[in-house]
N, C-alpha and C positions, 0 to 999 in steps of 0.2 A: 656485256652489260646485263644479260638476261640473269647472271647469277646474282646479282646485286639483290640487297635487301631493301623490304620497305616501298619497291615502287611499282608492286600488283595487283592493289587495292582494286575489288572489283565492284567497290558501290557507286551507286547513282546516289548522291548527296542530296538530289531532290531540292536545291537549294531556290525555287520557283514555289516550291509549296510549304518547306519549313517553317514558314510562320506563319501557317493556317495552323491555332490551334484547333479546331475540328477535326482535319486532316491528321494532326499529330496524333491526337489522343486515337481517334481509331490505328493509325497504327500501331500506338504501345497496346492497345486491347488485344490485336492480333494474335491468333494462339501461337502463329510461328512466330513469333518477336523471340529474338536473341537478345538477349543479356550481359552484355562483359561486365564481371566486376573487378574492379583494379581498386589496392591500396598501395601510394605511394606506386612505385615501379612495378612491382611485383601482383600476379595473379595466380589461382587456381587450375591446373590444369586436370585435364580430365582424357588421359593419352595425350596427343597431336593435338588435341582443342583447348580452347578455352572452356573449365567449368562454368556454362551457363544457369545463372538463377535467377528469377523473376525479385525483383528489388521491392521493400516495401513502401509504402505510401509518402515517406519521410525522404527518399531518398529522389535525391533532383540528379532527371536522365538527360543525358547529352545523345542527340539523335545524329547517329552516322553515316546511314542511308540504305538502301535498299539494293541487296544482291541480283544477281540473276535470272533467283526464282520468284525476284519482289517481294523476299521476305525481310522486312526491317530489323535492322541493328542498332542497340542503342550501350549507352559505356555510362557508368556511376562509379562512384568512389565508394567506397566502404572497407570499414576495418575485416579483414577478413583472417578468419580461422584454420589452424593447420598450416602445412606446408605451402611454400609459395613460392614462383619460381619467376625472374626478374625478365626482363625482355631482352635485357643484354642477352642472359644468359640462354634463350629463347632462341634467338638470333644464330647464335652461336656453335649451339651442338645442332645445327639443321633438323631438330625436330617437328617442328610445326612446319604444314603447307607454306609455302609463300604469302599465297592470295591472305590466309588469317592472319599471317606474321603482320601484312599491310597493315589488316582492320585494325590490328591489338598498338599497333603504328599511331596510327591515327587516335584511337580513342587515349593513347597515354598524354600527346603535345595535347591535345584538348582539355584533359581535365589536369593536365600539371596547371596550364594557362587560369584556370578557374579557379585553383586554388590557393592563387597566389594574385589574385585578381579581384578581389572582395569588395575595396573601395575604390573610390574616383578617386584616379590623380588629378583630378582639377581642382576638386571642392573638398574630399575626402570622405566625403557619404557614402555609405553603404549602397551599392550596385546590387541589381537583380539581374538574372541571370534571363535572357530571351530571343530567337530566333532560333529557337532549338540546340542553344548551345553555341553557337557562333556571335554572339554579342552581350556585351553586358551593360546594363542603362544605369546611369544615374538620375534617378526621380525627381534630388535635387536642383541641380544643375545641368539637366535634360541632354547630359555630354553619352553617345555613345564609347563603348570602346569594344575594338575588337582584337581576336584572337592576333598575335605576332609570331613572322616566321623569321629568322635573322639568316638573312646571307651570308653562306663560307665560300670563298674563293679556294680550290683544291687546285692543285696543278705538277703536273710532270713536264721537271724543266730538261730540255736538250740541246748537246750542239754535236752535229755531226756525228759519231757514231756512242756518245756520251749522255748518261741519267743522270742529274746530278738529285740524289737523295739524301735525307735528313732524318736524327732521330731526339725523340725527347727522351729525358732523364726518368721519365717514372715508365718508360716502356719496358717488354721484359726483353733480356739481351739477345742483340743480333738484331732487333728488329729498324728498319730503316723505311720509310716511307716519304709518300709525294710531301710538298711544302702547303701550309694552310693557313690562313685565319679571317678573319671576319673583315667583311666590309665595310668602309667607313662612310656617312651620310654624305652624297655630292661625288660618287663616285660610279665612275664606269667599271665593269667588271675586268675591262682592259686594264684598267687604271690599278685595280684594287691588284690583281696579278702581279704586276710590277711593280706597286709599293709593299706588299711580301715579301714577295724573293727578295729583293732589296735590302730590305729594311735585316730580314732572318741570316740572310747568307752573303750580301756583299754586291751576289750579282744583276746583272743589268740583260733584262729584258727587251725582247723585240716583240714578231709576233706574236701575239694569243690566239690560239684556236679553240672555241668549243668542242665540247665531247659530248658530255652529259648530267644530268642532275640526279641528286638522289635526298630525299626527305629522310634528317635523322632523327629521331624522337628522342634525344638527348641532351637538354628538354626538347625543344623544336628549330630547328635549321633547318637550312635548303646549304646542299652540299651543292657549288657548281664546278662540275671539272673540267679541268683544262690542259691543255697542252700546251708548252710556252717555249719560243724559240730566245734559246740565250744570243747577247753580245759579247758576253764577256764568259772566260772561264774563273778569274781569280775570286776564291771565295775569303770573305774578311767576318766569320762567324759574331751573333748576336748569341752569347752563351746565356743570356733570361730567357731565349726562347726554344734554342737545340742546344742540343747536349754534345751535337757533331754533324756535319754535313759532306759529305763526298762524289766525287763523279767516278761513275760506274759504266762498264763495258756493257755494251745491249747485251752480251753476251751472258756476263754474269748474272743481269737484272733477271734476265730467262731463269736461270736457278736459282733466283733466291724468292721469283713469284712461284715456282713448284717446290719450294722449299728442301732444295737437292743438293746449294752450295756446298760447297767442300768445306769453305769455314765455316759452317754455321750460321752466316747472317740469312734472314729472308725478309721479304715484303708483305705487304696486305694480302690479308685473305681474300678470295671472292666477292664476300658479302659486302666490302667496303668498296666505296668509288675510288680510291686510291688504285685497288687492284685495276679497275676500269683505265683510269688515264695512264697509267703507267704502263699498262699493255697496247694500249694505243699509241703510245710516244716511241714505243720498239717496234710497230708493226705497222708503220704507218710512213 
């Protein structure tokens, strides 16, 4: 789990004071204020960092909190200049710390959420943006709205010494991973696990065990993993949603998460909670 991306965000959100504008505005004056600017997915890097710039007047800041050293971080959107380098992509080649992979985490689901957030859906007025970023009001119709995180159900299904793993069509080949999708309103996460597997692959679920969570900023989910004990082995594929699904020898699942198989298939990276459950359903 420690290799996972995304879940080492090391700010105090302050979220007791964020809506003291007094309090805010001395900290965007701070000379140590950080800066992230993000356009679209994509930011400015500066080595391992984010190129930080002081934003001008015009530009409305989303406050993300305060590190270690209490020095505040705050994330705006702006068209940005030159090269840009995406957060997937970020992620990816392990180039940046963890701890800022988090921030830059964080500051993307927040201002995708704003940008895409303008009006009320109740009334359809124009929303102002206020709590430092985490809410935005409608004046007319005095309806809050806040920031949304959408729950994925991940999970590595087993029975006895068997993985049963799946792959989508737009993956690049060999590649097989846990079963996923979103959870639906009125649902337990037990529940959600086993109308998955079900619904993608045929098979019928028993136990659920938690594992672990991980925040994707793709735009904004909560990954929750799991480990799920099968009843059944026969699989009856949903080809709208894999492309193929198979059960797998602990044995091989081991080489194709060190990507060392013999045929060429392997599994998730590190960086994804797939790697997580899916090492947990072998070793556990």
């Amino acid at each position: 789990m420690a290799q996972m991306a995304f879940i080492s965000s090391p700010l105090n959100r302050q979220a007791n004071h964020r809506s003291d504008k007094s309090w805010l505005e001395a900290r965007k004056a701070d000379p140590k204020a950080k800066f992230i600017q993000m356009f679209g997915d994509g930011l400015r890097m500066a080595g391992d960092k984010p190129n930080l710039a002081r934003p001008d007047d015009q530009q409305i800041l989303i406050f993300l909190g305060e590190d270690d050293k209490s020095e505040p971080w705050f994330a705006f959107s702006k068209q940005i200049e030159g090269e840009m380098m995406g957060l997937r992509g970020l992620m990816m080649a392990h180039s940046v710390p963890r701890d800022t992979l988090s921030i830059i985490a964080q500051a993307r689901s927040l201002l995708h959420w704003h940008e895409r957030h303008g009006f009320c859906a109740n009334c359809g007025s124009k929303t102002e943006m206020s709590d430092a970023g985490y809410r935005r009001h409608c004046a007319t119709c005095k309806t809050d709205h806040f920031p949304r995180t959408d729950p994925v159900v991940i999970m590595a299904v087993r029975n006895g010494g068997k993985l049963l793993l799946g792959r989508q069509k737009a993956w690049i080949a060999g590649q097989y991973s846990a079963i996923a999708g979103f959870m639906e309103p009125g649902e337990t996460m037990e529940q959600a696990v086993a109308r998955e597997v079900l619904e993608e692959t045929g098979v019928k679920i028993g136990k659920v065990h938690y594992i672990a969570s991980q925040p994707w900023p793709f735009p904004s989910s909560l990954m929750i993993g799991c480990v799920a004990e099968a009843a059944s082995e026969l699989i009856s594929l949903d080809d709208q949603e894999l492309e193929a699904a198979r059960w797998f020898d602990f044995a091989d699942v081991r080489l194709m998460l060190e990507h060392k198989h013999p045929s060429g298939l392997h599994a998730s990276h590190p960086w994804a909670i797939a790697h997580t459950v899916i090492t947990a359903a072998i070793d556990s």
